[in-house]
C-alpha positions as protocol buffer text, in pm:
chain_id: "A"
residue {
  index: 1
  type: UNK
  ca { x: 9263 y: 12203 z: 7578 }
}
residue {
  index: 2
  type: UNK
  ca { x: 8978 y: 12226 z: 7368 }
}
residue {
  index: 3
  type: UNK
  ca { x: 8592 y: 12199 z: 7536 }
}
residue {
  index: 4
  type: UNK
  ca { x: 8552 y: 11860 z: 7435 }
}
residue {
  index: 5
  type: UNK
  ca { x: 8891 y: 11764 z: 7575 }
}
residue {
  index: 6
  type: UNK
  ca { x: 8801 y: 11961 z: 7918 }
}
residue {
  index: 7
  type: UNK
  ca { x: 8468 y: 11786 z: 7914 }
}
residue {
  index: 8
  type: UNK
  ca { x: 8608 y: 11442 z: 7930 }
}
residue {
  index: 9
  type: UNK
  ca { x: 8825 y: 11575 z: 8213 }
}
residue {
  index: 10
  type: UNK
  ca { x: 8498 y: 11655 z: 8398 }
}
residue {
  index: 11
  type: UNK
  ca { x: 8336 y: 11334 z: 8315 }
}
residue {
  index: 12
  type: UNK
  ca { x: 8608 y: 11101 z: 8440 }
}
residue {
  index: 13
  type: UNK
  ca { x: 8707 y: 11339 z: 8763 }
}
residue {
  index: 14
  type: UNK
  ca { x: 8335 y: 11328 z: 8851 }
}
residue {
  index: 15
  type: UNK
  ca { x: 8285 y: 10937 z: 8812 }
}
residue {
  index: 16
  type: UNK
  ca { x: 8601 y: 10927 z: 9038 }
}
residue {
  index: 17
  type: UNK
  ca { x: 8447 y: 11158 z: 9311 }
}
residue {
  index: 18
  type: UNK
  ca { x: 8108 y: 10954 z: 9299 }
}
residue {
  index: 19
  type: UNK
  ca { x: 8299 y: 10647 z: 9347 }
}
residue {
  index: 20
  type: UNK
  ca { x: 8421 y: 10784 z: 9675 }
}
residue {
  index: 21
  type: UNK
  ca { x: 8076 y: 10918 z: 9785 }
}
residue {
  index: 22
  type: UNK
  ca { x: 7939 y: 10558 z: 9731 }
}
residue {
  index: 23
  type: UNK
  ca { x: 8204 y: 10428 z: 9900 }
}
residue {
  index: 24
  type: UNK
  ca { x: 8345 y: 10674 z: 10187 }
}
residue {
  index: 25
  type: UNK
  ca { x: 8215 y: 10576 z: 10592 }
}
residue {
  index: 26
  type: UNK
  ca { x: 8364 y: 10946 z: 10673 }
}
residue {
  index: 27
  type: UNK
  ca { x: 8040 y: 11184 z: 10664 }
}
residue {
  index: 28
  type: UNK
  ca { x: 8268 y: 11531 z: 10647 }
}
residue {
  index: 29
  type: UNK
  ca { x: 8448 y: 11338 z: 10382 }
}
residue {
  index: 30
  type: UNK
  ca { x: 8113 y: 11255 z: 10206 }
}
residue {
  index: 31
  type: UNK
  ca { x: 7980 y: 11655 z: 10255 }
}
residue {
  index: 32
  type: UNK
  ca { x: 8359 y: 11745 z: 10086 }
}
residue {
  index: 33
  type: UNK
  ca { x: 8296 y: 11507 z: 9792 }
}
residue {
  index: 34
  type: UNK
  ca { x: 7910 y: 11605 z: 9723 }
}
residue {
  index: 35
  type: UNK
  ca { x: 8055 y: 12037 z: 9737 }
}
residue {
  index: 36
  type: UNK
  ca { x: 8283 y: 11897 z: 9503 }
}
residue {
  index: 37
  type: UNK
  ca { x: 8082 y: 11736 z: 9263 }
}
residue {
  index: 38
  type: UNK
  ca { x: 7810 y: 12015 z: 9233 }
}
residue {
  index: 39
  type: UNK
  ca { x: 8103 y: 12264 z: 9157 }
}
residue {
  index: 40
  type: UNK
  ca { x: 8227 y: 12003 z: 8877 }
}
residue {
  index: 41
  type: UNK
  ca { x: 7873 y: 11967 z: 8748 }
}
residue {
  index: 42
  type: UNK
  ca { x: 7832 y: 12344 z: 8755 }
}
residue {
  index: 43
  type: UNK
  ca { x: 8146 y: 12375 z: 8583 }
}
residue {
  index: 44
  type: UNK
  ca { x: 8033 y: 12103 z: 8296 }
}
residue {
  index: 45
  type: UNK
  ca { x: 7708 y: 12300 z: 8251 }
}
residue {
  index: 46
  type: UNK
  ca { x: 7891 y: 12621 z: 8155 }
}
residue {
  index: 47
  type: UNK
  ca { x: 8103 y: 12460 z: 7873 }
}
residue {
  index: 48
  type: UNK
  ca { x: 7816 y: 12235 z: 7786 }
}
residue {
  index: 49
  type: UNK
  ca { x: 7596 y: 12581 z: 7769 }
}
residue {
  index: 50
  type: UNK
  ca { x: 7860 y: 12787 z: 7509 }
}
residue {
  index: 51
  type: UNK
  ca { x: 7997 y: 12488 z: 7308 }
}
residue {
  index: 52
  type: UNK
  ca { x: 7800 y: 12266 z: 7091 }
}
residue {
  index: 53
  type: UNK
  ca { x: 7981 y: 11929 z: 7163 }
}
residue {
  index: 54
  type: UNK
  ca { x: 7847 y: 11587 z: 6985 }
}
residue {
  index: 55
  type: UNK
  ca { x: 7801 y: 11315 z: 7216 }
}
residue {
  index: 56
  type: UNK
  ca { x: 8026 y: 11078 z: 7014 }
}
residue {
  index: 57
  type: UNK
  ca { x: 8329 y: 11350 z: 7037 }
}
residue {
  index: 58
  type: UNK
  ca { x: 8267 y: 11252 z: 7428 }
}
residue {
  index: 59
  type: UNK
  ca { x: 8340 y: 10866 z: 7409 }
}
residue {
  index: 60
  type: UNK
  ca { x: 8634 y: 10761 z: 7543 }
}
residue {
  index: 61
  type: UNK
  ca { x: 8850 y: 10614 z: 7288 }
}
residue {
  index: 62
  type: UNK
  ca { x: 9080 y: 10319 z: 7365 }
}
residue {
  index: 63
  type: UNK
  ca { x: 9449 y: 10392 z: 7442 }
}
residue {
  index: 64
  type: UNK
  ca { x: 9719 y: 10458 z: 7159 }
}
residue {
  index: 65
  type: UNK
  ca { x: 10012 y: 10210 z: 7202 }
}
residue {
  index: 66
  type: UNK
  ca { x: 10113 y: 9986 z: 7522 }
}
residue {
  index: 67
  type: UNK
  ca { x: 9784 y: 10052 z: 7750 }
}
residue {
  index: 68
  type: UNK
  ca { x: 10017 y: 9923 z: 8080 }
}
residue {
  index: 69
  type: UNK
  ca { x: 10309 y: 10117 z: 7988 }
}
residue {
  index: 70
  type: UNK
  ca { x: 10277 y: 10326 z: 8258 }
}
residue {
  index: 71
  type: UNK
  ca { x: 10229 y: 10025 z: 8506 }
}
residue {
  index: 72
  type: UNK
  ca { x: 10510 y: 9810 z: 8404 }
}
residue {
  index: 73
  type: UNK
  ca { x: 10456 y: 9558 z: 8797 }
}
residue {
  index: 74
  type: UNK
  ca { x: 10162 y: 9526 z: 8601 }
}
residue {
  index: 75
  type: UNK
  ca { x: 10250 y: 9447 z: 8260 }
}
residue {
  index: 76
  type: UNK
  ca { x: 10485 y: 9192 z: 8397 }
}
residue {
  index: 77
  type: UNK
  ca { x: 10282 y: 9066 z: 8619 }
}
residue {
  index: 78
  type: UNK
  ca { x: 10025 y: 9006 z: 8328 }
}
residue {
  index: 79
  type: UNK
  ca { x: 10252 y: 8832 z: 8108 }
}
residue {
  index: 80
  type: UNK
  ca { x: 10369 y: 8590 z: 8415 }
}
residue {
  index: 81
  type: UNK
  ca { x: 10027 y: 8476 z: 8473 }
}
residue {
  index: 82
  type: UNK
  ca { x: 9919 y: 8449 z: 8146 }
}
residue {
  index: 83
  type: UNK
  ca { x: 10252 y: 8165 z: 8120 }
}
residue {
  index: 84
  type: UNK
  ca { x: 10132 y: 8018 z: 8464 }
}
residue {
  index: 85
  type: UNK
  ca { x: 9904 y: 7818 z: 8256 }
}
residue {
  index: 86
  type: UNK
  ca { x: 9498 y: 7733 z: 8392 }
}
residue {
  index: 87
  type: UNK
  ca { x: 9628 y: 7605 z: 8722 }
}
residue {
  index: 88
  type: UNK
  ca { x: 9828 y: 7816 z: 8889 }
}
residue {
  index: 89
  type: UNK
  ca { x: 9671 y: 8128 z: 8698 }
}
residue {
  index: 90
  type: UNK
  ca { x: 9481 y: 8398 z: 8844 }
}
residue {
  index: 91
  type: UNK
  ca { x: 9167 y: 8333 z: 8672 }
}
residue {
  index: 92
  type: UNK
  ca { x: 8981 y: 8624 z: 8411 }
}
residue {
  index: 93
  type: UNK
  ca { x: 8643 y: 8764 z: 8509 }
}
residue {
  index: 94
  type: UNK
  ca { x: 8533 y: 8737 z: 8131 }
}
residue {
  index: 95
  type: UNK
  ca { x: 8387 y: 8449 z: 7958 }
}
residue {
  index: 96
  type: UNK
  ca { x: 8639 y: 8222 z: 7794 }
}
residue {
  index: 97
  type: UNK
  ca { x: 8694 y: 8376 z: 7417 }
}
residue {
  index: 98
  type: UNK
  ca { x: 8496 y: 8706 z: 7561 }
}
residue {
  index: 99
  type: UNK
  ca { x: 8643 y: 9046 z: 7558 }
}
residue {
  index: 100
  type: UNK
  ca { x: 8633 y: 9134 z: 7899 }
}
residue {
  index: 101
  type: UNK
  ca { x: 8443 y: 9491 z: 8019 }
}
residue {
  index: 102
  type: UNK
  ca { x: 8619 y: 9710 z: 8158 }
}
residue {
  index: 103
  type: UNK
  ca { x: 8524 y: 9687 z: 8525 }
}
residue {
  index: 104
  type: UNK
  ca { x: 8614 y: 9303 z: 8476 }
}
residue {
  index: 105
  type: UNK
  ca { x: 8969 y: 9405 z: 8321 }
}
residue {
  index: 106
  type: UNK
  ca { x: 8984 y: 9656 z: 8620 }
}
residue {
  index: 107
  type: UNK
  ca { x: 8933 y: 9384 z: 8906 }
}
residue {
  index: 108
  type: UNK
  ca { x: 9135 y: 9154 z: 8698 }
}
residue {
  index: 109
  type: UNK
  ca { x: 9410 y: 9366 z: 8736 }
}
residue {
  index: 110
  type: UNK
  ca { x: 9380 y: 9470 z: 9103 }
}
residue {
  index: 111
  type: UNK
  ca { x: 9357 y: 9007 z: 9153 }
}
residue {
  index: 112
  type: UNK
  ca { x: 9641 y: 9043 z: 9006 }
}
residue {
  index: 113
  type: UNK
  ca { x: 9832 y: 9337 z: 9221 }
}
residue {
  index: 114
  type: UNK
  ca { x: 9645 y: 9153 z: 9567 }
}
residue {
  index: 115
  type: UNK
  ca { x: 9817 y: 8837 z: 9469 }
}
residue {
  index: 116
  type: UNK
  ca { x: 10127 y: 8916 z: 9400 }
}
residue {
  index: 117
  type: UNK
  ca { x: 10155 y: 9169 z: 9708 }
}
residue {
  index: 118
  type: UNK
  ca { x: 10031 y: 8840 z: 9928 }
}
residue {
  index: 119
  type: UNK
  ca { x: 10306 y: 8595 z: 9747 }
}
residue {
  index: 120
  type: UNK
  ca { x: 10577 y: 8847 z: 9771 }
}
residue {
  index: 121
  type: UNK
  ca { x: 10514 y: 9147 z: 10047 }
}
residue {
  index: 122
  type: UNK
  ca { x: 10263 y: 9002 z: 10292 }
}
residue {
  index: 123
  type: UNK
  ca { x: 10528 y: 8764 z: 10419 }
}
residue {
  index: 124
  type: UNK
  ca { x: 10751 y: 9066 z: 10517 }
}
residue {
  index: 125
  type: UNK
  ca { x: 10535 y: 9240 z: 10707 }
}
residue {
  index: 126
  type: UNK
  ca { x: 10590 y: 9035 z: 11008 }
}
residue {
  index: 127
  type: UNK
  ca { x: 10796 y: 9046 z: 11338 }
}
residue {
  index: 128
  type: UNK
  ca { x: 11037 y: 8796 z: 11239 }
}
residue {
  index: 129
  type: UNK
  ca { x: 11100 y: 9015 z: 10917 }
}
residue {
  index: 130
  type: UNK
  ca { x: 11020 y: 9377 z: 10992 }
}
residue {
  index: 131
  type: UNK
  ca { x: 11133 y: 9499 z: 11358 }
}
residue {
  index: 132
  type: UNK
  ca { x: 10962 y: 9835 z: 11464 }
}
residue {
  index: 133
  type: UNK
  ca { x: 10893 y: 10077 z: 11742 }
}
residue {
  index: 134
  type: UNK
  ca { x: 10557 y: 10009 z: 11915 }
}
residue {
  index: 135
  type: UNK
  ca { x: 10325 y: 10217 z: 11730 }
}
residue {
  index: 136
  type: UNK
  ca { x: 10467 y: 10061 z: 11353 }
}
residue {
  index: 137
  type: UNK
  ca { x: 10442 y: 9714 z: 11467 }
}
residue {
  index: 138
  type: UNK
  ca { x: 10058 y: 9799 z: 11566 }
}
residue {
  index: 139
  type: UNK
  ca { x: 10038 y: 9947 z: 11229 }
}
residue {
  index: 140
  type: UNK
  ca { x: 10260 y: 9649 z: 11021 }
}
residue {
  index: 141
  type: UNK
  ca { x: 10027 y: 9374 z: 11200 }
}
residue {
  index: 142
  type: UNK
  ca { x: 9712 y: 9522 z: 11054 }
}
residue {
  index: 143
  type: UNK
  ca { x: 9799 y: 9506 z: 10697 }
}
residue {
  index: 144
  type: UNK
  ca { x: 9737 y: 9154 z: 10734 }
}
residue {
  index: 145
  type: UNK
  ca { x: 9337 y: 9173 z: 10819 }
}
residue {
  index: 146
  type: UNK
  ca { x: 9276 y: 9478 z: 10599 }
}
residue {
  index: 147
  type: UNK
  ca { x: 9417 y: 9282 z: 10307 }
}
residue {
  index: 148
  type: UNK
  ca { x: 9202 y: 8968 z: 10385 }
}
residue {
  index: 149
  type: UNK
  ca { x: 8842 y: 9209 z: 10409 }
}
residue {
  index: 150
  type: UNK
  ca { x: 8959 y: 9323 z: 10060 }
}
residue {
  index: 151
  type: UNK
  ca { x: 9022 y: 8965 z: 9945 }
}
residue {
  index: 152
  type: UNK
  ca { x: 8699 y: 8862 z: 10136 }
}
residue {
  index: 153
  type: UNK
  ca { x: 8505 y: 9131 z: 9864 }
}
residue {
  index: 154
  type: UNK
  ca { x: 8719 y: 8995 z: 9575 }
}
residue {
  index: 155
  type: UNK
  ca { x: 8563 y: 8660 z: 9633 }
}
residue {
  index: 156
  type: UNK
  ca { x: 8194 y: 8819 z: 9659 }
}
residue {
  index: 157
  type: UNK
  ca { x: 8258 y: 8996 z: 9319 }
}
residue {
  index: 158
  type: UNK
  ca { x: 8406 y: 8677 z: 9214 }
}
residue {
  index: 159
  type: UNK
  ca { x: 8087 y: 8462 z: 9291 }
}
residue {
  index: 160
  type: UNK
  ca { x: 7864 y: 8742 z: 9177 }
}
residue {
  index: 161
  type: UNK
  ca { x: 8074 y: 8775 z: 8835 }
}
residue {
  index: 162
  type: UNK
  ca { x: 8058 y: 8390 z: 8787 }
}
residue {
  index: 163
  type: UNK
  ca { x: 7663 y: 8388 z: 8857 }
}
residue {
  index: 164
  type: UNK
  ca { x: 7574 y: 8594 z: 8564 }
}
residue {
  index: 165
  type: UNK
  ca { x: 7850 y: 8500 z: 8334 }
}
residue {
  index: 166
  type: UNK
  ca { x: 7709 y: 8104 z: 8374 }
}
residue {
  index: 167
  type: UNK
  ca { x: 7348 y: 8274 z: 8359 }
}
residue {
  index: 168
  type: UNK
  ca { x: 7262 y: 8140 z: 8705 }
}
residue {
  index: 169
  type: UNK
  ca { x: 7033 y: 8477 z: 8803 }
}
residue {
  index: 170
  type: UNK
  ca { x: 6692 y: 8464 z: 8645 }
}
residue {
  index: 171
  type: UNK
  ca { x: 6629 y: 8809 z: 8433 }
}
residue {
  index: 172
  type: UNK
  ca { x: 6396 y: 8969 z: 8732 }
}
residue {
  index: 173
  type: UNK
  ca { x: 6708 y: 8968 z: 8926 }
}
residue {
  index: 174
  type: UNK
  ca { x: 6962 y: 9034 z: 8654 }
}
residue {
  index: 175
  type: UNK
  ca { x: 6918 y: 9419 z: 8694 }
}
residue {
  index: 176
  type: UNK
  ca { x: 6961 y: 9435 z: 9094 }
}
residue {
  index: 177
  type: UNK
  ca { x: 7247 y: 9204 z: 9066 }
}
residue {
  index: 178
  type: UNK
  ca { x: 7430 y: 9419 z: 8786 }
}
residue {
  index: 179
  type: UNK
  ca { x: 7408 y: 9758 z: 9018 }
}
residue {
  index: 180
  type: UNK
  ca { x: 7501 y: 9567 z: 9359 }
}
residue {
  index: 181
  type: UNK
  ca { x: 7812 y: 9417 z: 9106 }
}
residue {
  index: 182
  type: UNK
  ca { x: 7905 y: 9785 z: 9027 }
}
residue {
  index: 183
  type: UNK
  ca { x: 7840 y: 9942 z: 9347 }
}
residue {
  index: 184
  type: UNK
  ca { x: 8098 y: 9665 z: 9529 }
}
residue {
  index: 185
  type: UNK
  ca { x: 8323 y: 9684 z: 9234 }
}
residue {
  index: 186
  type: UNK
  ca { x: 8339 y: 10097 z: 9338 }
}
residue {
  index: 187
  type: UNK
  ca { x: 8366 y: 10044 z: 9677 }
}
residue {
  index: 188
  type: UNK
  ca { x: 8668 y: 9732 z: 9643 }
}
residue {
  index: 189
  type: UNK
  ca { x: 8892 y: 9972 z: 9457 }
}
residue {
  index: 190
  type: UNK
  ca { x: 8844 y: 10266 z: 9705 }
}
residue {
  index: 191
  type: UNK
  ca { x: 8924 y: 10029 z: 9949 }
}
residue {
  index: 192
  type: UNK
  ca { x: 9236 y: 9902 z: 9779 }
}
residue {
  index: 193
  type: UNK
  ca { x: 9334 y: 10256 z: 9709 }
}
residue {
  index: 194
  type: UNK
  ca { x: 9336 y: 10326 z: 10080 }
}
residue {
  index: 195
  type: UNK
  ca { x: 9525 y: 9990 z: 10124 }
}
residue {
  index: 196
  type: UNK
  ca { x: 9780 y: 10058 z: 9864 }
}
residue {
  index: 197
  type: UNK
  ca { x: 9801 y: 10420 z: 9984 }
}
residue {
  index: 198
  type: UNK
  ca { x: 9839 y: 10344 z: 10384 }
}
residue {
  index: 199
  type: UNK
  ca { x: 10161 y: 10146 z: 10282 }
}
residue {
  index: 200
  type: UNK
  ca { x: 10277 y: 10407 z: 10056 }
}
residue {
  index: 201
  type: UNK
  ca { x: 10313 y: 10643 z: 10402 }
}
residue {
  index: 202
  type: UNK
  ca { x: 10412 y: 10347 z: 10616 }
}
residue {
  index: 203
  type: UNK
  ca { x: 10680 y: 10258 z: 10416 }
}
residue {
  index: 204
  type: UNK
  ca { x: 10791 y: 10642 z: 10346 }
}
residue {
  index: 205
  type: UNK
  ca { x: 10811 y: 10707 z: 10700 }
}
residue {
  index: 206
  type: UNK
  ca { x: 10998 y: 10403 z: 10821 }
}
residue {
  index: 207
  type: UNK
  ca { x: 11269 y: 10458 z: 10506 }
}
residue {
  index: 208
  type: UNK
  ca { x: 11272 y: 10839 z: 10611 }
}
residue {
  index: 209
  type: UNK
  ca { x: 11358 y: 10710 z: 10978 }
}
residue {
  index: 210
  type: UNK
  ca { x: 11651 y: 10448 z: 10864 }
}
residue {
  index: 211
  type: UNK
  ca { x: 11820 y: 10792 z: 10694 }
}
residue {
  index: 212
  type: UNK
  ca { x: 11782 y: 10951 z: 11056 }
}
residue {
  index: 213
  type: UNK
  ca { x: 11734 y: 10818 z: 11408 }
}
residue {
  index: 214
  type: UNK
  ca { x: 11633 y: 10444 z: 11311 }
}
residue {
  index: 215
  type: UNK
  ca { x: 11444 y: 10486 z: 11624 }
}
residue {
  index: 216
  type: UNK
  ca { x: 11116 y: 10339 z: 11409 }
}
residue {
  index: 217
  type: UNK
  ca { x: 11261 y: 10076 z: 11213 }
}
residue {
  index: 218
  type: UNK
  ca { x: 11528 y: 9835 z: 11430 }
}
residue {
  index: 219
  type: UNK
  ca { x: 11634 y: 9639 z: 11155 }
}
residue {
  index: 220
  type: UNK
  ca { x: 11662 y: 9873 z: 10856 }
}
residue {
  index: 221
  type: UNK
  ca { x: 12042 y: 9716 z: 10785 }
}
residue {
  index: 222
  type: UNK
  ca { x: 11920 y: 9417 z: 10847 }
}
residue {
  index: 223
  type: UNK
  ca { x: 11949 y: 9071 z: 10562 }
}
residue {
  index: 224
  type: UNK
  ca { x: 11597 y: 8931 z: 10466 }
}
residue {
  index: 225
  type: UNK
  ca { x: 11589 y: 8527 z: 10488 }
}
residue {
  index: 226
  type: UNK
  ca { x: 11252 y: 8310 z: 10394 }
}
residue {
  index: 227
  type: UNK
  ca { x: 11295 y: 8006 z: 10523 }
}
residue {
  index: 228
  type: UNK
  ca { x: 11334 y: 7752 z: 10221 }
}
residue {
  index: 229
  type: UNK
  ca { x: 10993 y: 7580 z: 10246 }
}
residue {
  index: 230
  type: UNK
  ca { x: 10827 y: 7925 z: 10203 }
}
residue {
  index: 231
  type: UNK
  ca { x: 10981 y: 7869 z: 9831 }
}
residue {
  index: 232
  type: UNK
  ca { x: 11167 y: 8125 z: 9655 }
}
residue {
  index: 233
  type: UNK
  ca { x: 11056 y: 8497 z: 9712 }
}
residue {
  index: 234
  type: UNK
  ca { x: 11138 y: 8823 z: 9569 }
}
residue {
  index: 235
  type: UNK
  ca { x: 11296 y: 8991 z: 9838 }
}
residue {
  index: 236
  type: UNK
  ca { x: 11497 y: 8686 z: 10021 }
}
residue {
  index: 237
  type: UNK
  ca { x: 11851 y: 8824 z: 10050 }
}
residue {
  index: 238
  type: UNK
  ca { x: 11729 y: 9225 z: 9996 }
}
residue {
  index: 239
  type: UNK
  ca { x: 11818 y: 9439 z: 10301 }
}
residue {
  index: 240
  type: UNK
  ca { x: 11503 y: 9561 z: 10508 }
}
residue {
  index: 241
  type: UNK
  ca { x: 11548 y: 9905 z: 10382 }
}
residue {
  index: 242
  type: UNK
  ca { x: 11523 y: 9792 z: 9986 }
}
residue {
  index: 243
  type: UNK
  ca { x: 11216 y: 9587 z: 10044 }
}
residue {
  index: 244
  type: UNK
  ca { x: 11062 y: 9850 z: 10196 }
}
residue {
  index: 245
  type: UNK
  ca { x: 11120 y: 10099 z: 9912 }
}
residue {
  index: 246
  type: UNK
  ca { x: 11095 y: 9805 z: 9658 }
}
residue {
  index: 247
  type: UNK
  ca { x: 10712 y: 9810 z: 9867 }
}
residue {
  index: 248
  type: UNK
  ca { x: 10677 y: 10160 z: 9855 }
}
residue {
  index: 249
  type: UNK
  ca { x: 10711 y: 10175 z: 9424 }
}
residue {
  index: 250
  type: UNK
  ca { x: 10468 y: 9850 z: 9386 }
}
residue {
  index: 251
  type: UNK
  ca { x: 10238 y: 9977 z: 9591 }
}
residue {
  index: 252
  type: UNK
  ca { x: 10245 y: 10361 z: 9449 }
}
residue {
  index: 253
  type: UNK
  ca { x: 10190 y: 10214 z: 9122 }
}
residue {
  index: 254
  type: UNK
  ca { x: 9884 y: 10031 z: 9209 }
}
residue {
  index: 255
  type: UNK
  ca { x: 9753 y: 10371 z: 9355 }
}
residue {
  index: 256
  type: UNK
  ca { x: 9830 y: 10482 z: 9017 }
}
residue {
  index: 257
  type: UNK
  ca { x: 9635 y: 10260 z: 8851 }
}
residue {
  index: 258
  type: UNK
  ca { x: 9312 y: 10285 z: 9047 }
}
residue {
  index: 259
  type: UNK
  ca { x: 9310 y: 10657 z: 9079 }
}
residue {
  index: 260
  type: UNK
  ca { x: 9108 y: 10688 z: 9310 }
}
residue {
  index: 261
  type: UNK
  ca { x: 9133 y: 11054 z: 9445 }
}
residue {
  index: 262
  type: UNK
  ca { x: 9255 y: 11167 z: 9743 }
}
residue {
  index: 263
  type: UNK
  ca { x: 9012 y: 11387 z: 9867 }
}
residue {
  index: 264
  type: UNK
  ca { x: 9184 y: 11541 z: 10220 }
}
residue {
  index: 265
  type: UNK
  ca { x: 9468 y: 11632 z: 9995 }
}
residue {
  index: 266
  type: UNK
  ca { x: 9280 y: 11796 z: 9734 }
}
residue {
  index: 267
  type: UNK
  ca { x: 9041 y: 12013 z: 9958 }
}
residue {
  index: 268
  type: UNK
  ca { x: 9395 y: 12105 z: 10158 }
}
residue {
  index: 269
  type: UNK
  ca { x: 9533 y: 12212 z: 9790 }
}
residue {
  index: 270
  type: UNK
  ca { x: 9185 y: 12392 z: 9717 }
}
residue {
  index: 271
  type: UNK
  ca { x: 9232 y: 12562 z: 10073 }
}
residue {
  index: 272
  type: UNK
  ca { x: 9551 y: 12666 z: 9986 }
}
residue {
  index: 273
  type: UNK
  ca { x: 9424 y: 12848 z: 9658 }
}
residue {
  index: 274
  type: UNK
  ca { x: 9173 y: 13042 z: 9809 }
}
């Protein structure tokens, strides 16, 4: 890896680990991320100190090929609502005719993960659907209000987003509005990344159980059936094990896609170094 290669490393890992110190409630979390960062900055110094880099050699240059390649939910999921026509499409966060920015292509994206995950997986995660021990069905039942306080944000960016693109905030305000924009943008993808990443685990664990005990999951063998006015759905006639691992990929790949880091694992992996 040459410097200038290691030094765009850097850059992105450290806009990651600010994202999380904006974002992160946890104060030991927040104390982990800010050690973190100073040793990354440290780190950026040295190379920065022996190497003479040009600033242009650090720009990020725009993917080579298929930039969703390695999300194909994604791609498809793209191409769907882009033949859903006005209507029924989720909407763009960029003018009409505008290239969008990349934050807006970001939260466009994660619109469109959120809505397909509420078409397709939020109507499984029910009693009627998903039978479970006590402490999973505690767990299952509050996917539903985490997902609407991340949809309740989406709408806030939404509004804000729409303000400025229709030039509704004067120019004394333009300035404050674009940092609160990027500092809920930040803190909505965390957020999702935690989402996406608590149903990674749930659905691990309760697919790890139906291959033992199947003292957590009571239905694992069990026929999925939507009754027909809920319209036609992905899973209807999948067994409760598949959706749950057909759950388990979408979401993984929208952790992917954020990458957001994981902090706890990466201080345990740091731990284990030293």
């Amino acid at each position: 890896m040459t410097p200038e290669e290691e030094v765009k490393r850097l850059n992105k890992l450290i806009r990651q680990y600010e994202t999380v110190y904006r974002t992160t409630p946890d104060a030991d979390q927040k104390a982990r991320v800010e050690r973190q960062l100073s040793e990354l900055r440290d780190y950026k110094k040295k190379i920065l100190a022996v190497n003479v880099i040009r600033e242009q050699d650090l720009e990020e240059k725009p993917p080579v090929g298929d930039p969703l390649a390695a999300t194909p939910v994604l791609k498809e999921l793209e191409q769907k609502n882009h033949a859903a026509g006005p209507a029924a499409a989720v909407p763009a966060y960029a003018a009409e005719d505008a290239t969008p920015s990349a934050i807006q292509l970001e939260m466009y994206h994660l619109a469109l993960y959120l809505m397909h995950f509420e078409k397709e997986f939020l109507p499984f995660l029910t009693e009627k659907q998903l039978k479970l021990d006590f402490k999973y069905s505690l767990e299952r039942d509050s996917f539903y209000n985490s997902f609407e306080a991340i949809r309740r944000k989406m709408a806030s960016y939404g509004d804000e987003n729409r303000a400025l693109r229709q030039g509704l905030v004067n120019r004394e305000m333009e300035l404050e509005v674009r940092k609160r924009m990027v500092k809920l943008t930040r803190h909505i993808q965390a957020e999702a990344a935690r989402f996406f990443s608590t149903l990674v685990r749930f659905c691990q664990d309760l697919e790890d159980d139906a291959h033992g005990d199947m003292v957590k999951c009571q239905n694992c063998n069990g026929v999925i059936h939507f009754d027909p006015i809920e319209g036609d759905r992905l899973l209807q006639g999948r067994t409760v094990g598949g959706a749950l691992r057909e759950l388990r990929l979408f979401a993984a790949e929208a952790v992917t896609y954020l990458n957001v880091p994981d902090i706890d694992s990466q201080e345990s992996e740091r731990a284990d170094r030293y």
